[in-house]
C-alpha positions as CSV (number, residue, x, y, z in Angstrom):
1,X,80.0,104.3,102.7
2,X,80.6,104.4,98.9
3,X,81.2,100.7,98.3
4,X,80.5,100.9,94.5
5,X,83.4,103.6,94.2
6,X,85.6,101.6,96.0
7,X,84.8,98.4,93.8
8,X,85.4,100.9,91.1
9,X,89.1,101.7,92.0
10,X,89.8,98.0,92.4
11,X,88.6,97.1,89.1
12,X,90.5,100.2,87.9
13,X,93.7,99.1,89.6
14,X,93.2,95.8,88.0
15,X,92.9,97.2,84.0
16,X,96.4,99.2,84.9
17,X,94.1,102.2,84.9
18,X,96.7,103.8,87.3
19,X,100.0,102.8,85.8
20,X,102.0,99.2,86.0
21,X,103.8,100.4,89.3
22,X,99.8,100.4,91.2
23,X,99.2,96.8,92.3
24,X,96.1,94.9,94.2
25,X,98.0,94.3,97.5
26,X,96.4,92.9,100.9
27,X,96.0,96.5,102.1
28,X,93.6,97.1,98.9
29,X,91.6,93.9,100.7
30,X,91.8,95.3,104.3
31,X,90.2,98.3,102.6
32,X,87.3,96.4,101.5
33,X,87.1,94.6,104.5
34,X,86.6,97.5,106.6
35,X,82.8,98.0,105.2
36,X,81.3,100.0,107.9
37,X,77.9,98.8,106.3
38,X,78.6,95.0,106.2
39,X,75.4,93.8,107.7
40,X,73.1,90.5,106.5
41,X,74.1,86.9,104.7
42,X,74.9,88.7,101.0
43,X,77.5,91.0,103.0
44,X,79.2,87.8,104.2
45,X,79.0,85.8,100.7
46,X,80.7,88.8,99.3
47,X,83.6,88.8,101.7
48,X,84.1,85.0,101.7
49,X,84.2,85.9,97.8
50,X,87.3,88.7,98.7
51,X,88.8,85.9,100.9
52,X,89.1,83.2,98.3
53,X,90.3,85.7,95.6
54,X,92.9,87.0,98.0
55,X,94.2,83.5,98.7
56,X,93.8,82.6,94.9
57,X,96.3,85.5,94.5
58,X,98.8,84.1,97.1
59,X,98.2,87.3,98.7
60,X,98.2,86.4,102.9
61,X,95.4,88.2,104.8
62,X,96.3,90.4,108.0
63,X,94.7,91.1,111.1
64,X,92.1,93.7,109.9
65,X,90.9,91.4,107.0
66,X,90.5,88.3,109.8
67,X,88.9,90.8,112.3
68,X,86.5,92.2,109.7
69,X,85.3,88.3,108.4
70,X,85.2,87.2,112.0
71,X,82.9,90.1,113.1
72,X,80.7,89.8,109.9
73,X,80.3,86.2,111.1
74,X,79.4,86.5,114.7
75,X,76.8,89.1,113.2
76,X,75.0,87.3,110.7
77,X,75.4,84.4,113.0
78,X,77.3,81.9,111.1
79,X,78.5,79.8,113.6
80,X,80.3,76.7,111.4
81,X,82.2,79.9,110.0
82,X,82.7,81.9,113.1
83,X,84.4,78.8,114.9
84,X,86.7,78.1,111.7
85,X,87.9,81.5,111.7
86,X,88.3,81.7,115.4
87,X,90.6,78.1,115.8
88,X,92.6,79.3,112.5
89,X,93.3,82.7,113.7
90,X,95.4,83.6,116.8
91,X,96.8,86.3,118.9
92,X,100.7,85.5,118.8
93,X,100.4,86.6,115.1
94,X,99.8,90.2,116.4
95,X,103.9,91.5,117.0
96,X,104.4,92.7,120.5
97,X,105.2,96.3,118.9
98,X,101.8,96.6,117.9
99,X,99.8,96.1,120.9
100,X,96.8,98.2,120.1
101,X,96.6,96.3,116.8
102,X,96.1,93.2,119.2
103,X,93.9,95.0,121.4
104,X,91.1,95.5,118.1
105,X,92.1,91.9,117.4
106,X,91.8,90.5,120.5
107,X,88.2,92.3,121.4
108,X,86.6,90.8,117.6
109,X,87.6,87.3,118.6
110,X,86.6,87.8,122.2
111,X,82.9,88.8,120.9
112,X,83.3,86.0,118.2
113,X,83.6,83.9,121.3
114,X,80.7,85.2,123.5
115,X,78.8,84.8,120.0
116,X,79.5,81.2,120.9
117,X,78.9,80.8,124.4
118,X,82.2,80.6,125.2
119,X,83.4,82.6,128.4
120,X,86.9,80.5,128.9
121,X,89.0,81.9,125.6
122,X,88.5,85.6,125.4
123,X,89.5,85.7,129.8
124,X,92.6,84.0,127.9
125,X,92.9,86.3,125.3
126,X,92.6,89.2,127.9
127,X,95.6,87.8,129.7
128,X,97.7,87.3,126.6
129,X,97.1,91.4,125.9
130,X,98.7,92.1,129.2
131,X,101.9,90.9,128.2
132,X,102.2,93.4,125.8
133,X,103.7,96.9,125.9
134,X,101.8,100.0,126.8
135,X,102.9,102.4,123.8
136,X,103.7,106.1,125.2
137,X,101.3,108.2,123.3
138,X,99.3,110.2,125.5
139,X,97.6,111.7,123.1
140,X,93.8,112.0,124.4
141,X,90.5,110.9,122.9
142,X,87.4,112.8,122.3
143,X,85.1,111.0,125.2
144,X,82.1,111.9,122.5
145,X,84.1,108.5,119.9
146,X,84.2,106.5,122.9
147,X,80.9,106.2,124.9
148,X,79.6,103.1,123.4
149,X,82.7,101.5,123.9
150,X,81.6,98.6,126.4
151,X,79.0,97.5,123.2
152,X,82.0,96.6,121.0
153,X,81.1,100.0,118.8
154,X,84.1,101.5,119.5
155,X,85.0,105.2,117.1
156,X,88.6,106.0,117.2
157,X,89.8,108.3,114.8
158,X,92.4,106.8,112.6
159,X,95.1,109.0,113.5
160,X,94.7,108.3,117.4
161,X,94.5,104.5,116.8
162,X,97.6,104.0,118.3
163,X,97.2,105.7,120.8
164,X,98.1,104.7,124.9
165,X,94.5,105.8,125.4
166,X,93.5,103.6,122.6
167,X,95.0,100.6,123.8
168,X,93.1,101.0,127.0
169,X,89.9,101.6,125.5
170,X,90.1,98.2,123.6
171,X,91.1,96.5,127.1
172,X,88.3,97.9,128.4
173,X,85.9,96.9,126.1
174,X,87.0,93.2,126.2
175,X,87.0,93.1,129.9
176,X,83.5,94.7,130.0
177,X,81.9,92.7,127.2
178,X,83.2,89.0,129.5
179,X,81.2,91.0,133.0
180,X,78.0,91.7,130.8
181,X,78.1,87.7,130.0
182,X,78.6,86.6,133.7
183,X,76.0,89.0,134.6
184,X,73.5,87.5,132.3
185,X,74.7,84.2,133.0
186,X,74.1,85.0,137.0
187,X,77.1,84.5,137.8
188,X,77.9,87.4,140.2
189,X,81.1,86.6,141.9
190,X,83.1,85.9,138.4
191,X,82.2,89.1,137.2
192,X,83.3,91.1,140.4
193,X,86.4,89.4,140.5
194,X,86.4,90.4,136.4
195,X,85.4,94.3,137.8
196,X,88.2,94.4,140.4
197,X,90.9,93.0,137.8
198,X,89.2,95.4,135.2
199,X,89.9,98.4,137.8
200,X,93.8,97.2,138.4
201,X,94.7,96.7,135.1
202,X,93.5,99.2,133.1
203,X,93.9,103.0,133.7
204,X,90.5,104.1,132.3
205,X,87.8,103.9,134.8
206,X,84.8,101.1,134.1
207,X,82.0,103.0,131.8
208,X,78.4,104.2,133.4
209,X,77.0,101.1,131.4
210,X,78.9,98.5,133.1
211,X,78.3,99.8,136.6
212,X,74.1,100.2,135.6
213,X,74.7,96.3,134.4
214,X,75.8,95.7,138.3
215,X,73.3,97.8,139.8
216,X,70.2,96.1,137.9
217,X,72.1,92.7,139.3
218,X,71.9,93.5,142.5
219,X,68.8,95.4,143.0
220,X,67.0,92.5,141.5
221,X,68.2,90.6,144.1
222,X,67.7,93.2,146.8
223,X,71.6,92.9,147.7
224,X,71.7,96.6,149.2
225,X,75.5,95.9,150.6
226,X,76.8,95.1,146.9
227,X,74.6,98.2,145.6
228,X,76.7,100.3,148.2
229,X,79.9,99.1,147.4
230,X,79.1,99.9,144.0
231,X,78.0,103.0,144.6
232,X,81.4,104.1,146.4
233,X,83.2,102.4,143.3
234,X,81.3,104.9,141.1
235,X,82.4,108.0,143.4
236,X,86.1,106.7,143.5
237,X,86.2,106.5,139.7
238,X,84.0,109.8,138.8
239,X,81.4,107.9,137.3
240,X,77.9,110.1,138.4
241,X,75.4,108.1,138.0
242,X,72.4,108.9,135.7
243,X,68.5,108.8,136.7
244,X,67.8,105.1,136.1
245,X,70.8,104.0,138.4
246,X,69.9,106.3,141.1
247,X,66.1,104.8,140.8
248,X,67.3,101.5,140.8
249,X,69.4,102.1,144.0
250,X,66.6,103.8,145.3
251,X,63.7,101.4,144.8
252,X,65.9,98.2,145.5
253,X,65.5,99.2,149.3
254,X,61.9,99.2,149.5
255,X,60.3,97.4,146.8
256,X,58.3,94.2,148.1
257,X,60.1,91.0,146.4
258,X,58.1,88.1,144.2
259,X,57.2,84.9,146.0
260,X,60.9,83.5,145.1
261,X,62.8,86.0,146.2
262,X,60.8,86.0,149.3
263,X,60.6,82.8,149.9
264,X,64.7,82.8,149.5
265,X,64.7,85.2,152.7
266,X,62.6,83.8,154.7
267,X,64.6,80.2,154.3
268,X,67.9,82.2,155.3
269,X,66.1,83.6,158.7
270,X,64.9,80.3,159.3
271,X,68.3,78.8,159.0
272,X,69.8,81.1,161.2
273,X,67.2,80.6,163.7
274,X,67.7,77.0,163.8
275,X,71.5,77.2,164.2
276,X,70.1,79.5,167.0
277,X,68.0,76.8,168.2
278,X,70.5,74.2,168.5
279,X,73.2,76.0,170.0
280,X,70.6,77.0,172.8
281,X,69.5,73.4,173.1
282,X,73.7,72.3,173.4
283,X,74.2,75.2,175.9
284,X,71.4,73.6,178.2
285,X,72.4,70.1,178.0
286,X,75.4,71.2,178.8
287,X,74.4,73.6,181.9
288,X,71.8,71.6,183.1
289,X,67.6,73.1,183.7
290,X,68.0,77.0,184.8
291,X,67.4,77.9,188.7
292,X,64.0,79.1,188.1
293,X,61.7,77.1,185.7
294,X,59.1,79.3,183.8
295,X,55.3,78.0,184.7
296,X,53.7,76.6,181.8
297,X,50.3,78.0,182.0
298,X,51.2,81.9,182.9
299,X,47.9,82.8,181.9
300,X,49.4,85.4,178.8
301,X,48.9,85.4,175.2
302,X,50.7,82.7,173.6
303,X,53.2,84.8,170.8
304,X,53.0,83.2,167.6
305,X,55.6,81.2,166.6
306,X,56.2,83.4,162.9
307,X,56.8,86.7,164.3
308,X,59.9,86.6,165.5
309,X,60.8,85.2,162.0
310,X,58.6,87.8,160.0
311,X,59.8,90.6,161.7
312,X,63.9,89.3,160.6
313,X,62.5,88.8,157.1
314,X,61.2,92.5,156.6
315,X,65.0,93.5,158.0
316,X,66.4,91.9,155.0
317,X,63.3,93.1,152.8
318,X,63.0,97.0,153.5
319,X,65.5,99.3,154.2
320,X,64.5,102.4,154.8
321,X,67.5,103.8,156.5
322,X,69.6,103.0,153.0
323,X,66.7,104.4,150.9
324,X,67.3,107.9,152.1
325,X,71.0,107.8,152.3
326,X,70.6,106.9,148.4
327,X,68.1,109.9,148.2
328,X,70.4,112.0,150.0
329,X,73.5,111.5,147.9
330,X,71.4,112.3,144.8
331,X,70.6,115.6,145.7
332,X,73.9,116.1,146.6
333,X,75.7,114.8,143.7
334,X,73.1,117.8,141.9
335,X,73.9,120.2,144.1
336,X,70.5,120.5,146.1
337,X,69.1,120.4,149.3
338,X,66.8,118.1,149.9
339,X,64.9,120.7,151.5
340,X,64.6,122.6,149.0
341,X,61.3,121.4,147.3
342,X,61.1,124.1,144.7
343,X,64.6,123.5,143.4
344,X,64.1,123.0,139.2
345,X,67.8,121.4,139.1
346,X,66.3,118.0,140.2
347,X,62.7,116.6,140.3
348,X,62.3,113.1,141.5
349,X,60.6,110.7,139.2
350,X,57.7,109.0,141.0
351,X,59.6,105.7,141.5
352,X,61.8,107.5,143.4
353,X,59.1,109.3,145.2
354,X,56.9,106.4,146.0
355,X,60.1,104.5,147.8
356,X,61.3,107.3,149.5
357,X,57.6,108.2,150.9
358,X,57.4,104.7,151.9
359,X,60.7,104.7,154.2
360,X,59.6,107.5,155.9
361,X,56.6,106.3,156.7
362,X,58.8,103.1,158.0
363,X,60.8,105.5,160.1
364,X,57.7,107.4,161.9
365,X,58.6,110.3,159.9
366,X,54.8,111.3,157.9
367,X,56.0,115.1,158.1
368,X,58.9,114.1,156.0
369,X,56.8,111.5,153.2
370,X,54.4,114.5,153.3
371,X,57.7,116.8,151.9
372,X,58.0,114.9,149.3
373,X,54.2,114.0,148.3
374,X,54.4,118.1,148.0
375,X,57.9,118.1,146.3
């Protein structure tokens, strides 16, 4: 973080300070270029400055120095710049010896990319890192450097940078930053496709953040299959999940939906019903009146019309039966009985309290809501 002492040594270089034999080379620039603090326009005028004096110097800039102006770019959100950078750089300038090298490349032009709305290049530049070579250090990384990985702020320490585990953590972080746009983009299926080749290809299981990106996907849209599936994903991978994922699968099974999401259910029951309709209408043209006609006039309560319908929509608007499961596999992924209401090793928020009361209430079960209205 001392900028002005490393200004200092340049300029020192520069007056032969340090002997004829010490010359400005382009890993003095890389140097410079790795600013940890470069943040704001001024930051970006003064690298653009570093640029044009490197090239003024016939001095060619590497990987790190295109990496570090492209990132400063996408974060002062120079766009004209960003895109300039982005069509004169490319990965085939990376050698195939240094694949982690083009795993940091590769992930600071993929998020110069999303900066642009642009899903189609870094997918591309994801398959181009496949091709190359895993290197064979197994050296591991603290898990402490690497837990904001899937945000792009990736801490390596410099001597485990090329590292096998380090390759894999840049692959990671490429794959998850292209799910987080699909997600936000609602596109779904792309970014489970993305999740399962994510899960093949790379050796590191997905982090807690991109399966809590899924979760909040598919609880919004009450899609209590997909939360399931993801749920077993997390198990398989020994990702536990945290408080807010278990109250997100939790609440997704009995929270009552908006107007649109309703309205979307009830048009899927009433689809179905109608195919129902029809093939019953085809079955009797085809069969001919049955044997023994119903009277018209029974002299019974007519039976609305919606029920039939209503009661389908609350089977794909509450599920009670799921609710608990969930509830039940978070005490047991803390090591607690759910019978055990004085237990301090877990203590249900009131999210989680008010769903789970409200699916036993759905199951007949008031002896059981009253457990946890004590709990």
């Amino acid at each position: 973080g001392r900028r002005d002492l490393a200004y200092w040594i340049k300029q020192n270089i520069e007056s032969n300070v340090y002997g004829p034999d010490v010359k400005i080379n382009v890993h003095t620039y890389a140097a410079l270029f790795s600013d940890p603090s470069i943040d704001g326009l001024p930051d970006l005028i003064r690298l653009t400055n570093l640029y044009d004096e490197m090239l003024r110097r016939n001095i060619a800039p590497n990987t790190q120095v295109q990496k570090s102006l492209i990132s400063a770019a996408r974060r002062t959100g120079e766009h004209h710049l960003l895109k300039a950078l982005l069509d004169s750089t490319n990965l085939e300038s990376v050698p195939h010896s240094y694949s982690t090298l083009a795993a940091r490349f590769a992930g600071a032009r993929g998020q110069g990319y999303i900066g642009l709305r642009k899903l189609n290049p870094p997918l591309a530049e994801i398959l181009r890192l496949l091709s190359y070579p895993v290197i064979k250090d197994n050296r591991p990384i603290p898990e402490c450097r690497t837990e904001d990985g899937s945000q792009g702020n990736i801490k390596i320490p410099f001597e485990l940078s090329n590292t096998r585990q380090a390759f894999f953590i840049y692959l990671r972080s490429a794959y998850e930053l292209q799910i987080h746009m699909h997600i936000i983009r609602r596109e779904g299926k792309f970014a489970w496709k993305l999740l399962d080749d994510l899960r093949r290809n790379c050796y590191l299981p997905p982090t807690l953040m991109l399966y809590t990106w899924f979760v909040r996907y598919y609880s919004k849209r009450k899609d209590i299959r997909r939360l399931r599936e993801i749920y077993e994903l997390m198990m398989q991978d020994g990702v536990s999940p945290n408080e807010h994922v278990y109250t997100k699968l939790i609440t997704a099974c009995m929270f009552t939906p908006g107007d649109r999401l309703l309205s979307v259910l009830a048009k899927r029951v009433a689809d179905k019903h109608a195919s129902q309709v029809g093939d019953s209408d085809a079955d009797m043209e085809a069969n001919g009146p049955p044997s023994e006609a119903v009277p018209q006039e029974s002299g019974l309560p007519a039976i609305p019309k919606d029920v039939i319908a209503t009661e389908d929509v609350n089977s794909l608007v509450y599920f009670p039966s799921e609710c608990i499961a969930f509830f039940e596999d978070m005490f047991l992924d803390h090591g607690v009985k759910t019978s055990d209401i004085h237990s301090r090793k877990l203590c249900p928020n009131v999210q989680i309290t008010n769903a789970v009361m409200r699916a036993y209430m759905a199951l007949e079960k008031p002896a059981m809501a009253l457990r946890e209205f004590n709990r």
